[in-house]
Rosetta silent file (secondary structure, phi, psi, omega in degrees, C-alpha in Angstrom):
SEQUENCE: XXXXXXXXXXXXXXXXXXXXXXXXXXXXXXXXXXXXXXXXXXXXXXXXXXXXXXXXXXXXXXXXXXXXXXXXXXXXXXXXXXXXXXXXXXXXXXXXXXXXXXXXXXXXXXXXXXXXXXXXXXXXXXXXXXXXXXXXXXXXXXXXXXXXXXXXXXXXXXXXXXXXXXXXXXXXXXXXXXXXXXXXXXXXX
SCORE:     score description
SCORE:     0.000 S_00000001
   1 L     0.000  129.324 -169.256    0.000    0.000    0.000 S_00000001
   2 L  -106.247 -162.419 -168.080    1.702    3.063   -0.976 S_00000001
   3 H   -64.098  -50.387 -175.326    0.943    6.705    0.445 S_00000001
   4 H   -72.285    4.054 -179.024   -1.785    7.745   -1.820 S_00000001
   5 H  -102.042  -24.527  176.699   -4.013    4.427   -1.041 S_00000001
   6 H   -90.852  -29.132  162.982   -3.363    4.734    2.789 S_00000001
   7 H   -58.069  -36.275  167.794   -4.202    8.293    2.883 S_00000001
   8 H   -58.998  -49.410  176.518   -7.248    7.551    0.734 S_00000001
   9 H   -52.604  -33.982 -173.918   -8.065    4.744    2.966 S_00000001
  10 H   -73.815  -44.415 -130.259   -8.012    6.838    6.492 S_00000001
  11 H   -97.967  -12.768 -154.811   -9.753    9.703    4.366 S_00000001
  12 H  -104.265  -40.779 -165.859  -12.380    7.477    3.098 S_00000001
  13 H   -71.771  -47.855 -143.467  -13.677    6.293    7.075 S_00000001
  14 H   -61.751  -39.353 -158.177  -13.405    9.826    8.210 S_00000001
  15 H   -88.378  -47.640  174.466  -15.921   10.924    5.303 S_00000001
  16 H   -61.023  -36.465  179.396  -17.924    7.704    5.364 S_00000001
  17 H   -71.812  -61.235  179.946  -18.657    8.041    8.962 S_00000001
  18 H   -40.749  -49.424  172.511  -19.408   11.424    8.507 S_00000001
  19 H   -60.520  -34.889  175.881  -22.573    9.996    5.851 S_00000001
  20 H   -38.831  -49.589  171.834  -23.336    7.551    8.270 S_00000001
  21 H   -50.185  -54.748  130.364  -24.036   10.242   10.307 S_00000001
  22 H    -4.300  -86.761  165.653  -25.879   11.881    7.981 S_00000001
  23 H   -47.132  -62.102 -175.278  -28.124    9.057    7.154 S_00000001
  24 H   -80.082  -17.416  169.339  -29.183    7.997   10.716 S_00000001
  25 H   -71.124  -77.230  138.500  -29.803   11.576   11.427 S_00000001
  26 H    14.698  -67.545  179.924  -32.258   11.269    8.607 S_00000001
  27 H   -64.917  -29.981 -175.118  -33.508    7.946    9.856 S_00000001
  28 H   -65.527  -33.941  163.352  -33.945    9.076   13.126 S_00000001
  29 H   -36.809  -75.413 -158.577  -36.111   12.057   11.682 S_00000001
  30 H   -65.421  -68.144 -140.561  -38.373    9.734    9.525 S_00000001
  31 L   -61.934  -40.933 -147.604  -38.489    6.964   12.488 S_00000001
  32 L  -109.212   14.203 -167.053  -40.052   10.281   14.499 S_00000001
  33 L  -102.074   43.625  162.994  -42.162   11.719   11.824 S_00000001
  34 L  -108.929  -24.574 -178.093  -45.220   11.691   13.447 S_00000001
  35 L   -72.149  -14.295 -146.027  -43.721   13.585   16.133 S_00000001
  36 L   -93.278  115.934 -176.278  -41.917   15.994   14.106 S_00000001
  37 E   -90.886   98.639  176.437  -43.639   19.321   12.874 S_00000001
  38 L   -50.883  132.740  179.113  -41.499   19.376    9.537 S_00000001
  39 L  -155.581  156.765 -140.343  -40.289   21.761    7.699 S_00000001
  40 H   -85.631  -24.693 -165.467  -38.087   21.632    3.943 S_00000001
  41 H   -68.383  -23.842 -170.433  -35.048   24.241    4.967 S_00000001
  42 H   -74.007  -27.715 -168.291  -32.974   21.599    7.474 S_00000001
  43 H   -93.156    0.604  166.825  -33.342   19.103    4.581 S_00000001
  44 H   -66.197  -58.184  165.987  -32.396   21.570    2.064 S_00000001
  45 H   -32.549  -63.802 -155.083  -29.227   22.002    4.094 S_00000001
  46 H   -72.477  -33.973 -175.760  -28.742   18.279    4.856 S_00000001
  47 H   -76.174  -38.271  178.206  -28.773   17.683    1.031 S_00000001
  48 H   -55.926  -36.249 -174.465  -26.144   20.683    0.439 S_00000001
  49 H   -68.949  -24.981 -168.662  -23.906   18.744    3.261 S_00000001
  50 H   -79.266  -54.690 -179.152  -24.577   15.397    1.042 S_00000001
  51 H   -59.628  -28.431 -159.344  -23.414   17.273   -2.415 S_00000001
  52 H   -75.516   -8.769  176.109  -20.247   19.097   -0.548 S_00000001
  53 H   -80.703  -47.195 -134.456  -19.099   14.729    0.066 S_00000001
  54 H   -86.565  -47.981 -165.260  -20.415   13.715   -2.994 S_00000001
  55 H   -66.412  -17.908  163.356  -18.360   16.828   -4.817 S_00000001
  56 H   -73.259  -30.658  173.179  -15.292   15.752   -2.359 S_00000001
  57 H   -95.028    2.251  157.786  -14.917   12.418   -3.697 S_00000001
  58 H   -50.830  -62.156 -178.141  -15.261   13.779   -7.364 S_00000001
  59 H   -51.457  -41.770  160.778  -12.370   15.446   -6.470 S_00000001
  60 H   -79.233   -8.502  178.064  -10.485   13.106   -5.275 S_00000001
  61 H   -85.014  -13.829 -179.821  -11.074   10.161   -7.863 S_00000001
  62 H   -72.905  -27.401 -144.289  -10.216   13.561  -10.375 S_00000001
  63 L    39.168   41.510  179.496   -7.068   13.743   -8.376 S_00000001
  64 L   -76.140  -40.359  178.001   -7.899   17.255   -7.617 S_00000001
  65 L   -76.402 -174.824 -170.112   -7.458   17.293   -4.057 S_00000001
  66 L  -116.866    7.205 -165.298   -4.048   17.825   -2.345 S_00000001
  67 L   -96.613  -14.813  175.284   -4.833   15.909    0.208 S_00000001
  68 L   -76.760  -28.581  146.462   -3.857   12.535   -1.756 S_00000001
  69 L   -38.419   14.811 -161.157   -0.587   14.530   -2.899 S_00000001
  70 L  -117.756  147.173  166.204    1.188   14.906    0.303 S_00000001
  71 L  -112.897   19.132  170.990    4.483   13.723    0.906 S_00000001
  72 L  -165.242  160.756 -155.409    5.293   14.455    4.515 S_00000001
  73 H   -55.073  -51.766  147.763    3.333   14.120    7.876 S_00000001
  74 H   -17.452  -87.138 -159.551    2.628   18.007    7.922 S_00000001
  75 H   -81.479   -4.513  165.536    0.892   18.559    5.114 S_00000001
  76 H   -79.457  -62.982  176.425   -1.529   14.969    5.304 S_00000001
  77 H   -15.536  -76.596  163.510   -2.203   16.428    8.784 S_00000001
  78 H   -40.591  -50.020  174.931   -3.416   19.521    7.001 S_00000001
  79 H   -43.445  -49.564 -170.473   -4.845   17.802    4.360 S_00000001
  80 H   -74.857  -46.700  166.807   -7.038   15.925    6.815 S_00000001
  81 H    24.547  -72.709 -171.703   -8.557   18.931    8.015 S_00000001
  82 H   -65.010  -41.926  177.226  -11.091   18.886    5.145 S_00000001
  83 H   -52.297  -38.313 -177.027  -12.332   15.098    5.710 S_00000001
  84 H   -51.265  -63.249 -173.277  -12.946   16.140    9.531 S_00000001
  85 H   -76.984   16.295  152.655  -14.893   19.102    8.601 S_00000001
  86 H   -65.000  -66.162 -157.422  -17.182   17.299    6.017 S_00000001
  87 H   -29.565  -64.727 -179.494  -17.478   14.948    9.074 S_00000001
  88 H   -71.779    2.375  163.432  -18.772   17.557   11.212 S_00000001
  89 H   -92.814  -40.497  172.772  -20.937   19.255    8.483 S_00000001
  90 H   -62.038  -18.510 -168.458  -22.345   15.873    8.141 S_00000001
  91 H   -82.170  -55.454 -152.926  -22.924   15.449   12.060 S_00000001
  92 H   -88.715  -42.645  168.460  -24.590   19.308   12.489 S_00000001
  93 L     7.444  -72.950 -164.390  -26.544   19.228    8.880 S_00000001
  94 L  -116.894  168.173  162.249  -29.868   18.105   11.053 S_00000001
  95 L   -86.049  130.510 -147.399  -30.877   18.363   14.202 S_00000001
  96 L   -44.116  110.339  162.412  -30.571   16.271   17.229 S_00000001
  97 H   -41.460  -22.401  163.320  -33.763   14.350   17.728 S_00000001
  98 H   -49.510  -68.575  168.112  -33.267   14.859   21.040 S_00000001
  99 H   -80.956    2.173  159.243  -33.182   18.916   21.071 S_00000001
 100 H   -83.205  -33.372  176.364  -36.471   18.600   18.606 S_00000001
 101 H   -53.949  -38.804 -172.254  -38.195   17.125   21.667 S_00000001
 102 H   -61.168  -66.990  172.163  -37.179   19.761   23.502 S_00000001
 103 L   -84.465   27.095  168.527  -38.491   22.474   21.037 S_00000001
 104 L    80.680   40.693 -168.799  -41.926   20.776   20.690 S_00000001
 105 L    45.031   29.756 -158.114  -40.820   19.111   17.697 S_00000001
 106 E   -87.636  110.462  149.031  -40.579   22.309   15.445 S_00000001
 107 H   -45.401  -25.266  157.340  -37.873   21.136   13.109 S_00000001
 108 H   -59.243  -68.513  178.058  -37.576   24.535   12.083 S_00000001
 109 H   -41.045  -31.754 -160.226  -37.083   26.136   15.501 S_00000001
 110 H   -76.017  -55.399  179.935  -34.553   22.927   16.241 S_00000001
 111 H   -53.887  -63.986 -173.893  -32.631   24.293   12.765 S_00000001
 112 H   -41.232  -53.547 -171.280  -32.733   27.775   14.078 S_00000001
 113 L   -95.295   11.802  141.030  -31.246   27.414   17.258 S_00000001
 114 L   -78.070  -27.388 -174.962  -28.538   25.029   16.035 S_00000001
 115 L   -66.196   -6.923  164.872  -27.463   26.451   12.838 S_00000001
 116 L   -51.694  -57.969 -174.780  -24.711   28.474   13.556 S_00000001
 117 H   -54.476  -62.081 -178.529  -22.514   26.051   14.106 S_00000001
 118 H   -52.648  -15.970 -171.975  -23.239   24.254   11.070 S_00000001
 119 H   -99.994  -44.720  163.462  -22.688   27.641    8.825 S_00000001
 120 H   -30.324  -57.493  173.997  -19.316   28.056   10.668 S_00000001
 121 H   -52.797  -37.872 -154.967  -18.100   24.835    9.357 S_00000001
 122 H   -60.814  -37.276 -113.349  -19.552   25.434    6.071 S_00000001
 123 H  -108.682  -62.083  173.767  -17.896   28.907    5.725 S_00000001
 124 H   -46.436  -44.906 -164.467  -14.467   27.311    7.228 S_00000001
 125 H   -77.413   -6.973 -171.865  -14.682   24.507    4.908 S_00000001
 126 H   -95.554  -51.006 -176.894  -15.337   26.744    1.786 S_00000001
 127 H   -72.549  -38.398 -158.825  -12.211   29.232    2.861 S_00000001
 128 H   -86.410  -10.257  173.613  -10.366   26.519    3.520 S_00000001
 129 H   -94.894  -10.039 -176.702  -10.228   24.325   -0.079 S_00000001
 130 H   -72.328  -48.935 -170.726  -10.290   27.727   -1.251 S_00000001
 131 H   -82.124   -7.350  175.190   -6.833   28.610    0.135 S_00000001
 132 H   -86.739  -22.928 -179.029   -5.694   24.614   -0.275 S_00000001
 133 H   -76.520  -34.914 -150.068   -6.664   24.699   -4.152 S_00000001
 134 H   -85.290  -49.071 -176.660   -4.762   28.372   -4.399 S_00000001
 135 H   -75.615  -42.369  164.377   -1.446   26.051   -2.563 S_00000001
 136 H   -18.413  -87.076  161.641   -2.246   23.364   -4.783 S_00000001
 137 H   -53.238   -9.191 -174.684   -1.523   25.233   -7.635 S_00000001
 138 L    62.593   26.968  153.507    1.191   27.338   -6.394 S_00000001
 139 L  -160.075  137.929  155.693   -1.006   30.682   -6.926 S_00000001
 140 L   -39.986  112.404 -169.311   -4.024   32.543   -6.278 S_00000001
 141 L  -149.642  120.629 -169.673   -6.200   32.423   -9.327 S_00000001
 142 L   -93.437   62.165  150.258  -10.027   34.207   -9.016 S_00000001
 143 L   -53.034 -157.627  162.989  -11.227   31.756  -11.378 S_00000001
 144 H   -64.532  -28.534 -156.162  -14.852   30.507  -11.673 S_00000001
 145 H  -110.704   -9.331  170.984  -14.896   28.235   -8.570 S_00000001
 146 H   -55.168  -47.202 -173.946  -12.762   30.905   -6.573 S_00000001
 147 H   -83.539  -19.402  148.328  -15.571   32.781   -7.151 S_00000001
 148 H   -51.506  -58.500 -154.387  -18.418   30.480   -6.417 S_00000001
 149 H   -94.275  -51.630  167.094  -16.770   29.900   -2.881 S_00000001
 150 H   -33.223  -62.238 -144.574  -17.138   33.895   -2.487 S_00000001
 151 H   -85.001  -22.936  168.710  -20.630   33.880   -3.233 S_00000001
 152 H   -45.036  -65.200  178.658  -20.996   30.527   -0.780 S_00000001
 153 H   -52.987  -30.994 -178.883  -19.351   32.722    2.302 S_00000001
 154 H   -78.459  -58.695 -164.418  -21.453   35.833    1.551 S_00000001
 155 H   -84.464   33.038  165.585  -24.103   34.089    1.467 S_00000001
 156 H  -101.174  -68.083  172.979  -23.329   31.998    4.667 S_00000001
 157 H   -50.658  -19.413  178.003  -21.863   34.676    6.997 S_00000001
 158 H   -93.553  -33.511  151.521  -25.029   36.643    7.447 S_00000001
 159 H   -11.863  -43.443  171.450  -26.633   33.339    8.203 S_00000001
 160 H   -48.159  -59.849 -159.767  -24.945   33.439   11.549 S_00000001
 161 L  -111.966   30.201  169.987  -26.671   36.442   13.034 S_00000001
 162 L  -162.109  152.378 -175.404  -30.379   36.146   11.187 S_00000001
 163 L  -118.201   32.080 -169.107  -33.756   34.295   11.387 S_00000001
 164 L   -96.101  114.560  178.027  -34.582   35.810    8.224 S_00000001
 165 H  -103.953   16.879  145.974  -35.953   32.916    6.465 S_00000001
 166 H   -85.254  -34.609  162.016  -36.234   34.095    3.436 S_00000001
 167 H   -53.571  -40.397  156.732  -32.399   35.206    3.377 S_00000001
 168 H   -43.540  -68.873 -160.711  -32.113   31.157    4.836 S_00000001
 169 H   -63.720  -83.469 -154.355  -34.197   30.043    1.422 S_00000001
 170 H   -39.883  -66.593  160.495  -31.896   32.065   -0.584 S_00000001
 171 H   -20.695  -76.860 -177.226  -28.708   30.372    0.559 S_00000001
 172 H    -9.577  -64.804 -156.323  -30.425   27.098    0.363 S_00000001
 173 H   -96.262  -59.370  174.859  -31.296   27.119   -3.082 S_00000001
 174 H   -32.547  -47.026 -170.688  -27.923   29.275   -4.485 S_00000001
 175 H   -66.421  -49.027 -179.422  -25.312   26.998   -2.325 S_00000001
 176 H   -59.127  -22.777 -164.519  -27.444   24.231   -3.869 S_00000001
 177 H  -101.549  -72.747  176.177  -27.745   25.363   -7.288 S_00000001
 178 H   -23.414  -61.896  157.592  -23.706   26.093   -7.139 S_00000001
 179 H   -14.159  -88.066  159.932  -23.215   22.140   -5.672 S_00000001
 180 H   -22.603  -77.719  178.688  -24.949   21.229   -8.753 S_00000001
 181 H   -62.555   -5.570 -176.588  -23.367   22.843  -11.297 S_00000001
 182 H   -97.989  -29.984  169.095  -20.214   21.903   -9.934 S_00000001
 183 H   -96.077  -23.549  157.226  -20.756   18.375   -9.798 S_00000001
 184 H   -64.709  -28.304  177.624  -21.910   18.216  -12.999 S_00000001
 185 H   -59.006  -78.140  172.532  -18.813   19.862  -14.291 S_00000001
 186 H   -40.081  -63.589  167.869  -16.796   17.197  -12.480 S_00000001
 187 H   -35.876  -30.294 -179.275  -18.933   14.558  -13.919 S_00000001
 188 H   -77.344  -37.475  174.975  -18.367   15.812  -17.646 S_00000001
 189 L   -50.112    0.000    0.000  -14.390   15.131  -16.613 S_00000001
């Protein structure tokens, strides 16, 4: 097994666990959906957290990422970084069945008061392939996908500090619509 199959291999649980995660958060929903006053924005979300995996292992079967590319303990360290935070965008995505009991089962309300955290990651996890594709390459280059990852963080950082749910919807559907075109692009490779 050489470097790039055991780095793939570690990089592969971290991110698979992370769906796992995902998934039974999901199941746990649906197991509970009588309980559950439902609402479309957490699962809007949970599917953007599904494409940002789905669009990480384009990349790496593309050999786009850097994290298969490392030749010393430093920089796989770094490298892992991104597999973590997918993990934990996959973990925060939905909300605990636990803290929906808690808020009377408003899945909205559950989303609301949890969602910071999850738009932290995203916004770190967005900056951060931004500045590892920029090292990647050995420059800064404000292509198309530079710019894409802009309009993800603007429209993520105000996210933090508003309950505006229309301002919510709009993320939703842009970050989602972005995903999407981005994975098709990779897919055309």
């Amino acid at each position: 097994m050489d470097l790039r199959e055991h780095s793939l291999a570690l990089i592969s649980v971290v991110v698979g666990l992370g769906l796992t995660t995902l998934l039974g958060g999901f199941n746990r929903l649906m197991r509970r959906r009588g309980e559950i006053r439902w609402d479309a924005l957490p699962l809007v979300w949970a599917l953007v957290a599904l494409l940002l995996v789905n669009n990480y292992w384009w990349g790496l079967y593309l050999g786009k990422i850097a994290a298969v590319a490392t030749t010393n303990v430093d920089a796989y360290l770094l490298a892992l970084a991104f597999p973590i935070l997918l993990y934990l965008i996959c973990s925060a995505a939905l909300p605990d069945v636990h803290s929906l009991h808690v808020r009377g089962g408003n899945l909205l309300a559950s989303y609301f008061a949890e969602s910071r955290y999850f738009f932290v990651l995203i916004i770190v996890y967005v900056i951060g392939t931004g500045a590892g594709t920029a090292a990647h390459a050995g420059a800064f280059h404000m292509d198309e996908h530079m710019w894409m990852r802009l309009v993800i963080v603007s429209l993520c950082l105000p996210l933090l500090w508003t309950r505006r749910l229309l301002l919510h919807w709009l993320a939703a559907i842009v970050v989602l619509a972005i995903l999407v075109v981005v994975l098709f692009e990779m897919a055309l490779h």
